[in-house]
N, CA, C and O atoms as a GROMACS GRO file, in nm:
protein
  524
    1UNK      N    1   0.085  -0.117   0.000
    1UNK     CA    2   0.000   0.000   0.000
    1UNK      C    3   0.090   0.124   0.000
    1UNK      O    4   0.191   0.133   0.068
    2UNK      N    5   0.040   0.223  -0.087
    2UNK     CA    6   0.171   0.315  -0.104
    2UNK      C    7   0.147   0.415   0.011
    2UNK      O    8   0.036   0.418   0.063
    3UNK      N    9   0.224   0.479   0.046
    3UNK     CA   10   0.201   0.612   0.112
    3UNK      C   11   0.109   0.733   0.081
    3UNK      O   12   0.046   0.747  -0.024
    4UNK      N   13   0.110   0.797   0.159
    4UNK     CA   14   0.084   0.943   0.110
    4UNK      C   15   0.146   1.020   0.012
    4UNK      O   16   0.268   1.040   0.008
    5UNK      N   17   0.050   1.072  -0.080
    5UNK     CA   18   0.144   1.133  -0.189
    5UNK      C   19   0.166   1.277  -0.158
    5UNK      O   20   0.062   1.327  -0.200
    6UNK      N   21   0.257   1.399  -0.098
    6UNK     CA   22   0.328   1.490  -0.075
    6UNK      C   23   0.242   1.568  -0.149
    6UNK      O   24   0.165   1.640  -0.085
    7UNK      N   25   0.235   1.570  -0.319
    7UNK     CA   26   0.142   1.641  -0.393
    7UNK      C   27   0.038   1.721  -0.382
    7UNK      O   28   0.015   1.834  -0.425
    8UNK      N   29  -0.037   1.625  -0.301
    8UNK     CA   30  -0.190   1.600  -0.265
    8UNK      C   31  -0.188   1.714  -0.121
    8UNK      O   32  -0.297   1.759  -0.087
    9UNK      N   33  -0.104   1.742  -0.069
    9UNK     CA   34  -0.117   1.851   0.058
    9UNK      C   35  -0.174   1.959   0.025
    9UNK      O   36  -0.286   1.988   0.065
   10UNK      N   37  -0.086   2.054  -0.072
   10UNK     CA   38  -0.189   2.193  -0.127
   10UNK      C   39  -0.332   2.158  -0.126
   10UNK      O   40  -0.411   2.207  -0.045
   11UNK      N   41  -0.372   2.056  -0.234
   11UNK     CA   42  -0.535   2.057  -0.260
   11UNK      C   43  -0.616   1.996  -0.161
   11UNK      O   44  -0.738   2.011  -0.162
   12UNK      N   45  -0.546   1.916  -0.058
   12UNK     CA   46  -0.570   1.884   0.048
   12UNK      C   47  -0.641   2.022   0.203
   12UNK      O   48  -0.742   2.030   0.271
   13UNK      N   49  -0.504   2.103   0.187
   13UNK     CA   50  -0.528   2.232   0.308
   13UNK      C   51  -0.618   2.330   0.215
   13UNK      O   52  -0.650   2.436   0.268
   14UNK      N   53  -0.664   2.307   0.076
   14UNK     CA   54  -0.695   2.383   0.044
   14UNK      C   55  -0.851   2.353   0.104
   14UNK      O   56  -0.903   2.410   0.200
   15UNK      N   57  -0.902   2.259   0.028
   15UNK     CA   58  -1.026   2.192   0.080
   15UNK      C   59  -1.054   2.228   0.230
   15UNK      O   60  -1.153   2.287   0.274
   16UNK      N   61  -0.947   2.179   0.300
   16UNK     CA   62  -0.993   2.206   0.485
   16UNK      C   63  -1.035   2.351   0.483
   16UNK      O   64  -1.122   2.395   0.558
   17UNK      N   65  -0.957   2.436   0.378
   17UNK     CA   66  -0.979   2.554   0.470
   17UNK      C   67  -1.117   2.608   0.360
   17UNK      O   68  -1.176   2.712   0.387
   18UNK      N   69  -1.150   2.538   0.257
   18UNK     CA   70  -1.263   2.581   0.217
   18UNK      C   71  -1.406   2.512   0.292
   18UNK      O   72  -1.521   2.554   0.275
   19UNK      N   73  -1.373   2.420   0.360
   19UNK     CA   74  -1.468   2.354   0.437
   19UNK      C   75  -1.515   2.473   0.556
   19UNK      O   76  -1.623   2.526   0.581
   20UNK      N   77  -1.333   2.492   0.636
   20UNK     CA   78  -1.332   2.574   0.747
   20UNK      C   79  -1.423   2.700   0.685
   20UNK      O   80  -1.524   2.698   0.755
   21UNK      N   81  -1.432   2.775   0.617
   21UNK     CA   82  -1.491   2.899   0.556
   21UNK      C   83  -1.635   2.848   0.543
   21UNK      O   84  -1.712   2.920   0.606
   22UNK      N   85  -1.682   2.768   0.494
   22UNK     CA   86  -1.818   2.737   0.467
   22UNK      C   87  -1.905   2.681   0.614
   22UNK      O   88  -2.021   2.715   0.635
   23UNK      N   89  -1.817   2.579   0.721
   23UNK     CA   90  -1.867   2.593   0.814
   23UNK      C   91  -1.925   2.752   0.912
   23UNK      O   92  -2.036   2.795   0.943
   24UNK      N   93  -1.773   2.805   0.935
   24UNK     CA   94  -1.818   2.975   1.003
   24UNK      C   95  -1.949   3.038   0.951
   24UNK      O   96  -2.043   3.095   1.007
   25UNK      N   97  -1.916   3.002   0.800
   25UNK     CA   98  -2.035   3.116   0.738
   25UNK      C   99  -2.201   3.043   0.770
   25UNK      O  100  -2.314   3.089   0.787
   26UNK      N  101  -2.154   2.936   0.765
   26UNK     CA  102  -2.288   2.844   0.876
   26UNK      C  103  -2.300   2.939   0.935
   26UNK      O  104  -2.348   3.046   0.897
   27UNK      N  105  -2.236   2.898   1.084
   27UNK     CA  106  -2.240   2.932   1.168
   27UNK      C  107  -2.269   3.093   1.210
   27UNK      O  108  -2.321   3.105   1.321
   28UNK      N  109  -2.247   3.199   1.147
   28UNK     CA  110  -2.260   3.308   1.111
   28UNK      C  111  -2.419   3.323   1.093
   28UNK      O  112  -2.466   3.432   1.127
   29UNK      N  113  -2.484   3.252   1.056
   29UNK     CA  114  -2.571   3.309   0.951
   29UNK      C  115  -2.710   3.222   1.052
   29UNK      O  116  -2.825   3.263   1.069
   30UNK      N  117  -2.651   3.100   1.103
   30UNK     CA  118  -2.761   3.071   1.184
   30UNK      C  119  -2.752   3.115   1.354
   30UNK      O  120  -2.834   3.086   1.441
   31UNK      N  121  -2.620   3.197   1.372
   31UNK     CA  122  -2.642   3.322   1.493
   31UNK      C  123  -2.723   3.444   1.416
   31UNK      O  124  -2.783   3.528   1.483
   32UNK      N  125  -2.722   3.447   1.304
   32UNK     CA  126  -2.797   3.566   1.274
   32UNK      C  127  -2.924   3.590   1.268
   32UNK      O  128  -2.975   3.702   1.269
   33UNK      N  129  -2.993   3.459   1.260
   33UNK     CA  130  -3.108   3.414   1.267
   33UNK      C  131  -3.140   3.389   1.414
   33UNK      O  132  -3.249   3.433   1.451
   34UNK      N  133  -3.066   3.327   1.504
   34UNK     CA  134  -3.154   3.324   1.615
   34UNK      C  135  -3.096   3.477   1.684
   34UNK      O  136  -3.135   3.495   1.800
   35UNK      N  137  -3.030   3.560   1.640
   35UNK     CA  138  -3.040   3.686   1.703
   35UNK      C  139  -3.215   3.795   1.663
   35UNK      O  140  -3.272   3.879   1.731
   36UNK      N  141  -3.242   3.748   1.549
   36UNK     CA  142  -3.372   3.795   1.458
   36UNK      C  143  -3.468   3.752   1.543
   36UNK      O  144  -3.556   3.823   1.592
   37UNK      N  145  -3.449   3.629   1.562
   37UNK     CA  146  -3.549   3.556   1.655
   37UNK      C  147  -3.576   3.628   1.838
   37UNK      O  148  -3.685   3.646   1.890
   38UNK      N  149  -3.469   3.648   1.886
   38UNK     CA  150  -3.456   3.687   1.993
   38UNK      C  151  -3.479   3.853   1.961
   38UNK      O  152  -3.580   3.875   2.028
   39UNK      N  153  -3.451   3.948   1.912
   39UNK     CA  154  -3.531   4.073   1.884
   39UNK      C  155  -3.645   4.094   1.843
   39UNK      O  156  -3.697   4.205   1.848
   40UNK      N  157  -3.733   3.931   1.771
   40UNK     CA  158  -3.861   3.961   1.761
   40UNK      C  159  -3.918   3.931   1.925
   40UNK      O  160  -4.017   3.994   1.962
   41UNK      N  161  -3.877   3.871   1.983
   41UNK     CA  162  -3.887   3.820   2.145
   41UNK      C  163  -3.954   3.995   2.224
   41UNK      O  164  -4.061   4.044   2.261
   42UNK      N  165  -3.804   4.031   2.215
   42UNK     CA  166  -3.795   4.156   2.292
   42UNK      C  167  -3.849   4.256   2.270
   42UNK      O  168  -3.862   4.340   2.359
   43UNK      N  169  -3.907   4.284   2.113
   43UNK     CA  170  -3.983   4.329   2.112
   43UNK      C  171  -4.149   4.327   2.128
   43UNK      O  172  -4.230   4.414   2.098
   44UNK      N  173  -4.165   4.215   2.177
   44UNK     CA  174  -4.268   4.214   2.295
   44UNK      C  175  -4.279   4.263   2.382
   44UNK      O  176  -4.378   4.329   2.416
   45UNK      N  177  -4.143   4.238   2.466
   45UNK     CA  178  -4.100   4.343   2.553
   45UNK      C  179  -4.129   4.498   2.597
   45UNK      O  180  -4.140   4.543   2.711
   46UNK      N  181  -4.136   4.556   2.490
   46UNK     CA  182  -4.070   4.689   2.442
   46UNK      C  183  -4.251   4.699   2.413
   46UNK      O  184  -4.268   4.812   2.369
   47UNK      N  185  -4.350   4.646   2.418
   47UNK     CA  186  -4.423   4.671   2.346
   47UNK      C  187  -4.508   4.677   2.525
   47UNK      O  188  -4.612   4.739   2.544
   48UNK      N  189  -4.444   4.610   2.618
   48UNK     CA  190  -4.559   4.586   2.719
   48UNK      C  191  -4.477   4.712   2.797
   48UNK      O  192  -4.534   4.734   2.904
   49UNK      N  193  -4.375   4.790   2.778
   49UNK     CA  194  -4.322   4.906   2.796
   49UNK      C  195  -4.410   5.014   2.741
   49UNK      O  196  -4.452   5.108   2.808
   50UNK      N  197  -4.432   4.997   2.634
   50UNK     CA  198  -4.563   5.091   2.557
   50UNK      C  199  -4.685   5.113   2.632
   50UNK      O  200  -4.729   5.219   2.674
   51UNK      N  201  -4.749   4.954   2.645
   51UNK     CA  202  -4.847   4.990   2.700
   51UNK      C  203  -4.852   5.039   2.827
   51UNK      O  204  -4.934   5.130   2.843
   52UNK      N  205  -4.782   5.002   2.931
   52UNK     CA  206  -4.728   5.091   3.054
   52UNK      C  207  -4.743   5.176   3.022
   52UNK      O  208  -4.834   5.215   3.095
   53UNK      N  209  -4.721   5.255   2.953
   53UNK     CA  210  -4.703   5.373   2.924
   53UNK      C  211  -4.807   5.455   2.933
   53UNK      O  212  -4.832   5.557   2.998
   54UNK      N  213  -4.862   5.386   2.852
   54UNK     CA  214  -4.988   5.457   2.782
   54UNK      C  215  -5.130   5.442   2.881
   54UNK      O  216  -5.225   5.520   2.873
   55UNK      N  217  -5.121   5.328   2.972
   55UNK     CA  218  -5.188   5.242   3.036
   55UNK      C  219  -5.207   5.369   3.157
   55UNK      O  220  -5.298   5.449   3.179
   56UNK      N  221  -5.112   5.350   3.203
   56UNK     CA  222  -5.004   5.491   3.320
   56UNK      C  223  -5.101   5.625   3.279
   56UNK      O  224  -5.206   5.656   3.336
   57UNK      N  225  -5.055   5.676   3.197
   57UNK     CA  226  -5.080   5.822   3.113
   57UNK      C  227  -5.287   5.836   3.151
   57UNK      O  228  -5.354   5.906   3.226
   58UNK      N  229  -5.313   5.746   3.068
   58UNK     CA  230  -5.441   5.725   3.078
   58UNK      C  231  -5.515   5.735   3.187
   58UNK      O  232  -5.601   5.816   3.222
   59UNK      N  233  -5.451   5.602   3.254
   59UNK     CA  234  -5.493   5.569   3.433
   59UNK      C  235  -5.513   5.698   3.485
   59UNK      O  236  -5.625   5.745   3.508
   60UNK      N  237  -5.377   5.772   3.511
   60UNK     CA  238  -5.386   5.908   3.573
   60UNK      C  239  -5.460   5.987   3.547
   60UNK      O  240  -5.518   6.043   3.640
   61UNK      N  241  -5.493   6.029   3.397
   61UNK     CA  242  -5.559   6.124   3.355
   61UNK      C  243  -5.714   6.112   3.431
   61UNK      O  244  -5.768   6.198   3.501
   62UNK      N  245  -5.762   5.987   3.397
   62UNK     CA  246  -5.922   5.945   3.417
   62UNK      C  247  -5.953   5.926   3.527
   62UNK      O  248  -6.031   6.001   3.587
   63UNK      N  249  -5.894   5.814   3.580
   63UNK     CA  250  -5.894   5.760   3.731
   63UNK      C  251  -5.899   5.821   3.848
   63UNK      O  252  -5.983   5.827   3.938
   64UNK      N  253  -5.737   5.886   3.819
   64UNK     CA  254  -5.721   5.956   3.905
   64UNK      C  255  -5.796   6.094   3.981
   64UNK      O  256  -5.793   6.127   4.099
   65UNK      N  257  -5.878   6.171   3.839
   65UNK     CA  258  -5.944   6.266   3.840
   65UNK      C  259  -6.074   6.217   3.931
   65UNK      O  260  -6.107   6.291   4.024
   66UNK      N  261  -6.143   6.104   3.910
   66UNK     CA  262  -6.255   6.052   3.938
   66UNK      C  263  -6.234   5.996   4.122
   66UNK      O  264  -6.320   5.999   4.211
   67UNK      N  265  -6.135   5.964   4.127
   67UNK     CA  266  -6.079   5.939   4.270
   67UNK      C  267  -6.062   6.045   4.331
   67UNK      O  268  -6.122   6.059   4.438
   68UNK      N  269  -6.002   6.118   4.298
   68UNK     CA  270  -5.944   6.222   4.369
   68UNK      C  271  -6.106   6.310   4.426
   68UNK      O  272  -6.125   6.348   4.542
   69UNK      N  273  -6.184   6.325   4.336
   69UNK     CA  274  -6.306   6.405   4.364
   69UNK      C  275  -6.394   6.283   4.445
   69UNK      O  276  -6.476   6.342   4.517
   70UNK      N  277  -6.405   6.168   4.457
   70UNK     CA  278  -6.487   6.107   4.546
   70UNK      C  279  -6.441   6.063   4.647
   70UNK      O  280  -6.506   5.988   4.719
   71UNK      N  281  -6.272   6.118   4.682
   71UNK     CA  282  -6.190   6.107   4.840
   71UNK      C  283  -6.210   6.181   4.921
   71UNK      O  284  -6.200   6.174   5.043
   72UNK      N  285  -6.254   6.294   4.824
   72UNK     CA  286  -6.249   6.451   4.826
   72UNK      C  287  -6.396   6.429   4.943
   72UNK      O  288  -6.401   6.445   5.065
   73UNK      N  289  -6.474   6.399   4.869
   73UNK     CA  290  -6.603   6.402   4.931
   73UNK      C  291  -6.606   6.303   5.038
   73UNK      O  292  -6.712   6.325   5.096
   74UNK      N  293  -6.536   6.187   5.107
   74UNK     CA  294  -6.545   6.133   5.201
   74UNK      C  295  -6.486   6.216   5.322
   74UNK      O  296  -6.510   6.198   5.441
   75UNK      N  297  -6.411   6.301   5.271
   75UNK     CA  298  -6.386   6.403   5.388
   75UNK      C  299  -6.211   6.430   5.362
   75UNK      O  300  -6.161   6.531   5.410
   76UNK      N  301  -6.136   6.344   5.293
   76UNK     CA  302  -6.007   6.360   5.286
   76UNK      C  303  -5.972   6.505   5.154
   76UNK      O  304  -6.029   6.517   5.045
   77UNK      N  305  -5.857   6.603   5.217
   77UNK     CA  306  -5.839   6.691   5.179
   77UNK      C  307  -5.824   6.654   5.014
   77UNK      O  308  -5.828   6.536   4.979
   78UNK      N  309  -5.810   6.735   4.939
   78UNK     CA  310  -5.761   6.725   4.771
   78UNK      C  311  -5.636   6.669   4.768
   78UNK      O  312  -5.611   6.566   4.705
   79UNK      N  313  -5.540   6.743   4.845
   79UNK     CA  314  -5.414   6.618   4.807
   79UNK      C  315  -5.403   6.542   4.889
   79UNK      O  316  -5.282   6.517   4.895
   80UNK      N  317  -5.443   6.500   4.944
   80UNK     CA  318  -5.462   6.362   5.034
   80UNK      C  319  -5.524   6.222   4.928
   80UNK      O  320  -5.494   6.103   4.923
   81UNK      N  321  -5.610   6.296   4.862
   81UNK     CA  322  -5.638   6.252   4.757
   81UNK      C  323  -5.612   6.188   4.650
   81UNK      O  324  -5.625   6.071   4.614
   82UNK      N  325  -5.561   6.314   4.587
   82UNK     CA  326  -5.491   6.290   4.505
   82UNK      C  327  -5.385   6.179   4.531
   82UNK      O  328  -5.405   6.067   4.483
   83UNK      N  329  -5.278   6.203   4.602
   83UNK     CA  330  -5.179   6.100   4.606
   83UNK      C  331  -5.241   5.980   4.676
   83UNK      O  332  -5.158   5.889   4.677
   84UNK      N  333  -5.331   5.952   4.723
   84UNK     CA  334  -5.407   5.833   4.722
   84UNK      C  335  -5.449   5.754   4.605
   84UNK      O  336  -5.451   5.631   4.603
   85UNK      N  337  -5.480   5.822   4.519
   85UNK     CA  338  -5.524   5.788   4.379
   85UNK      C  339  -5.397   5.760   4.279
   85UNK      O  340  -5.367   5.646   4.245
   86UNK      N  341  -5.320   5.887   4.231
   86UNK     CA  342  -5.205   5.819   4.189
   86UNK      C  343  -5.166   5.717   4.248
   86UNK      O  344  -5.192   5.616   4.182
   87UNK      N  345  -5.128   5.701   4.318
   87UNK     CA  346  -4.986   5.627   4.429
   87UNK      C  347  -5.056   5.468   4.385
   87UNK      O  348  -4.972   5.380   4.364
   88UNK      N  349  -5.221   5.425   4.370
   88UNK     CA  350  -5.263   5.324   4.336
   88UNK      C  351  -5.226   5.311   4.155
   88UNK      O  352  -5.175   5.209   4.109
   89UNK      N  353  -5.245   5.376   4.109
   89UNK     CA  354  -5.204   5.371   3.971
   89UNK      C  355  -5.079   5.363   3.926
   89UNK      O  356  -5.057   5.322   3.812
   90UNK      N  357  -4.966   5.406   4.019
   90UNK     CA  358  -4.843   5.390   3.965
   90UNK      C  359  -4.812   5.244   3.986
   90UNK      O  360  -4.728   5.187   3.917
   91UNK      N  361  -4.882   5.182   4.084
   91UNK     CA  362  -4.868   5.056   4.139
   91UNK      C  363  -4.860   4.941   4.015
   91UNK      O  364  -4.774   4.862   3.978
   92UNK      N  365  -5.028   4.982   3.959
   92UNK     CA  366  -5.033   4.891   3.834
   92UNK      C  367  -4.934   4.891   3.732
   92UNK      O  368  -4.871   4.796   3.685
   93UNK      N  369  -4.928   5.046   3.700
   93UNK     CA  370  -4.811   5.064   3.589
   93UNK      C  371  -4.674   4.998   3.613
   93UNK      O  372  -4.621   4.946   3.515
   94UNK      N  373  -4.609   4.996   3.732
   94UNK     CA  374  -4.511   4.952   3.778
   94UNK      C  375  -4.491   4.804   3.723
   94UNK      O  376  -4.405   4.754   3.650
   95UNK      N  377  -4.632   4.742   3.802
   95UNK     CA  378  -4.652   4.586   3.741
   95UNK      C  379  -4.652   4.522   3.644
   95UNK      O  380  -4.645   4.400   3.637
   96UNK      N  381  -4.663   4.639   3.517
   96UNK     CA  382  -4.678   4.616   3.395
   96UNK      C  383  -4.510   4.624   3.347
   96UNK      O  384  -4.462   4.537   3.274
   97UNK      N  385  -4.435   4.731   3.394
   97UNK     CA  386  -4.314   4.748   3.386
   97UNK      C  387  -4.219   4.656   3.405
   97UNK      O  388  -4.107   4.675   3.357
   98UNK      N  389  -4.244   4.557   3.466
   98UNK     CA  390  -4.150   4.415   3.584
   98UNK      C  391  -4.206   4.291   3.500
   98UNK      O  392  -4.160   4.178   3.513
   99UNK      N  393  -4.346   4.337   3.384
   99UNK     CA  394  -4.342   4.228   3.299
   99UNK      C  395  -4.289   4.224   3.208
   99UNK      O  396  -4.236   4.121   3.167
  100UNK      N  397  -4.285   4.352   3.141
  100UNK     CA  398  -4.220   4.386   2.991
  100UNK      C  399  -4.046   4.370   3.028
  100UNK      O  400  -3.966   4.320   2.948
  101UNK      N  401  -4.013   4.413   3.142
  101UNK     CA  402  -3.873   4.390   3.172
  101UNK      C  403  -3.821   4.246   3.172
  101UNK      O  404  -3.707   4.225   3.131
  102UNK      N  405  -3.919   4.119   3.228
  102UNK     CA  406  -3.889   4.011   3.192
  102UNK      C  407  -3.903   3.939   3.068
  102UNK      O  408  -3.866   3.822   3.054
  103UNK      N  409  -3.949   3.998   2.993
  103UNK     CA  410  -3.926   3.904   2.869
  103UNK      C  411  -3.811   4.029   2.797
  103UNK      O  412  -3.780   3.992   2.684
  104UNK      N  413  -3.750   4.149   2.832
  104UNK     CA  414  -3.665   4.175   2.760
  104UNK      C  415  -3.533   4.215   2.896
  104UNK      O  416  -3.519   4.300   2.984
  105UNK      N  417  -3.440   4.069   2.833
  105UNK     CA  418  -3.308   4.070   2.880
  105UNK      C  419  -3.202   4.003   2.842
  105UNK      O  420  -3.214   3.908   2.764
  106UNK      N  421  -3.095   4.038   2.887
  106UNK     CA  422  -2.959   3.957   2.780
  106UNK      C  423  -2.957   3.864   2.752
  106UNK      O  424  -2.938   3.837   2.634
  107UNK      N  425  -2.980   3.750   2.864
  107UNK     CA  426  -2.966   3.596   2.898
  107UNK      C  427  -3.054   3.545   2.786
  107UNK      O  428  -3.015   3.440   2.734
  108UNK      N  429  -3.210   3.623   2.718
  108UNK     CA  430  -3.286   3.569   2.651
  108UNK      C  431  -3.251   3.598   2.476
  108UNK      O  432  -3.290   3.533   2.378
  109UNK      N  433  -3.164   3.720   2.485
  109UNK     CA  434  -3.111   3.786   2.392
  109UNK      C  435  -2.996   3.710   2.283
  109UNK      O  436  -2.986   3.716   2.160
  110UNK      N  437  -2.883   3.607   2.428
  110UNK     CA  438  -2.813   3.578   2.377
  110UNK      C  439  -2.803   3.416   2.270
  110UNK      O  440  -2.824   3.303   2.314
  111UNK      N  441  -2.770   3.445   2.147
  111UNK     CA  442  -2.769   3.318   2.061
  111UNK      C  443  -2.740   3.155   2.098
  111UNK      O  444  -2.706   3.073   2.013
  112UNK      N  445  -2.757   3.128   2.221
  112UNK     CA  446  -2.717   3.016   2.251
  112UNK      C  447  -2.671   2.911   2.188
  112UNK      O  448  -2.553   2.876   2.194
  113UNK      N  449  -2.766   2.846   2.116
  113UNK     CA  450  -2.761   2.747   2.026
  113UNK      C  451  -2.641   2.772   1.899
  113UNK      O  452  -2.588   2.684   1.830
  114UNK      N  453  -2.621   2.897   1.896
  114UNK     CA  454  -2.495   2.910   1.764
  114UNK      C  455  -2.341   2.916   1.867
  114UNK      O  456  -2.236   2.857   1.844
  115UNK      N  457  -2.370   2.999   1.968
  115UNK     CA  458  -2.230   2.989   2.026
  115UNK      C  459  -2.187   2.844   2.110
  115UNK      O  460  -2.071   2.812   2.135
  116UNK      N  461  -2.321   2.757   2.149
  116UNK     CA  462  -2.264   2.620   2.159
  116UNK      C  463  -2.236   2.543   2.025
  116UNK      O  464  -2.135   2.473   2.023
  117UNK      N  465  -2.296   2.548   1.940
  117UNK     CA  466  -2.196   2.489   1.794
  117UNK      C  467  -2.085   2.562   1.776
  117UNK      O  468  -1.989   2.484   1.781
  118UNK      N  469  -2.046   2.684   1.756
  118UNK     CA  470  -1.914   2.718   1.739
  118UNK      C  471  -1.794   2.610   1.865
  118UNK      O  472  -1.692   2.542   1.846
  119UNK      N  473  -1.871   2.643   1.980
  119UNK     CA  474  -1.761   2.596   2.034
  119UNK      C  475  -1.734   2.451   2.057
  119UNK      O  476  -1.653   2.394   2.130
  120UNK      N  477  -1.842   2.400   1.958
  120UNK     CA  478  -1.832   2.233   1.976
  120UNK      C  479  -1.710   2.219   1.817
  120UNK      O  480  -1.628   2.131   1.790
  121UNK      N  481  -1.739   2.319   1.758
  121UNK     CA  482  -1.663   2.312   1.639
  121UNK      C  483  -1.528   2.363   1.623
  121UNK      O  484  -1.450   2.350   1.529
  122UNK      N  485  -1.513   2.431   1.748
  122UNK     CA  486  -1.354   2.487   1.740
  122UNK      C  487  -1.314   2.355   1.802
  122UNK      O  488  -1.201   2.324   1.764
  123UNK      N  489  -1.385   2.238   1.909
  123UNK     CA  490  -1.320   2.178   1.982
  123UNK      C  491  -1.319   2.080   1.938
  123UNK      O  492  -1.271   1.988   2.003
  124UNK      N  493  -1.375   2.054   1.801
  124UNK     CA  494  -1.339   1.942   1.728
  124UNK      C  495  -1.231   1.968   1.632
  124UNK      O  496  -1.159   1.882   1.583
  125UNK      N  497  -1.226   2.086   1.611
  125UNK     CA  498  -1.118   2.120   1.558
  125UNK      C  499  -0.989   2.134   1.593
  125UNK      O  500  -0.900   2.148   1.509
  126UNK      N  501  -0.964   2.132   1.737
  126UNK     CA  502  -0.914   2.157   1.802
  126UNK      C  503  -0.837   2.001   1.820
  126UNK      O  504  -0.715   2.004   1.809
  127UNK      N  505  -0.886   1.897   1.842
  127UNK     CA  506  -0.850   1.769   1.836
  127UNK      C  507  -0.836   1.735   1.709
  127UNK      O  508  -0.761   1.638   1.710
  128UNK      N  509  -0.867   1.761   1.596
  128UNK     CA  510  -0.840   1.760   1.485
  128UNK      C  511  -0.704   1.738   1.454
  128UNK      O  512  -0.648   1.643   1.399
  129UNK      N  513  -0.647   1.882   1.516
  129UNK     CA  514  -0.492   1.929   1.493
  129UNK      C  515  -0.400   1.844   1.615
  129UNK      O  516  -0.280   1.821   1.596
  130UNK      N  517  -0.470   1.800   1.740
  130UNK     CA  518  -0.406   1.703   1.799
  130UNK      C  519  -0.366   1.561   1.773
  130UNK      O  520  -0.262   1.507   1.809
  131UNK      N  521  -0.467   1.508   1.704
  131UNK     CA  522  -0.468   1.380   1.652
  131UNK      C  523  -0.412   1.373   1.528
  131UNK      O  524  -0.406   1.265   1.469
   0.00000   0.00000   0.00000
């Protein structure tokens, strides 16, 4: 059985490293996708931030007005009132705030699934060059 033919090395490292290039760009492209994936996530997020918002804005405007005048009439002064009434409304808004904050954060952000293949692939590569 003959040996290895010497020849055959160029078209040999050439191949590895056209393999090596076509794997990354894998790899590249399906972190890029679950990063797409994870910003459509967060922007859920960002959206229950909105409604807080708006939820908040509202609350105060209506609520608060309607509270404040029937505290008013149980005998408690106007701002006694008043910050009786807000102070319940910021409550909700808050609650809404601590939800939208949990579905937007790094840990959920980050590509998992591509940076554990990269590094299953450097570490096969890695024994590659050992063996």
């Amino acid at each position: 059985m003959p040996g290895p033919d010497l020849r055959d090395a160029p078209r040999l490292l050439s191949e590895v490293a056209l393999r090596v290039t076509s794997l990354a760009q894998s790899e590249f492209r399906l972190a890029k996708a679950e990063m797409a994936q994870s910003l459509s996530h967060a922007s859920t997020g960002i959206a229950f931030f909105g409604a807080a918002a708006v939820l908040a804005i509202v609350g105060l405007n209506v609520l608060a007005s309607g509270v404040v005048v029937w505290l008013a009439a149980q005998g408690l002064t106007a701002v006694q009132a008043a910050g009786a009434a807000g102070g319940a409304l910021l409550v909700v808004a808050i609650g809404l705030v601590w939800a939208g904050r949990r579905r937007v954060n790094a840990k959920k952000l980050t590509p998992k699934r591509s940076l554990n293949n990269m590094k299953r692939d450097l570490e096969t590569l890695r024994e590659t060059r050992r063996g």
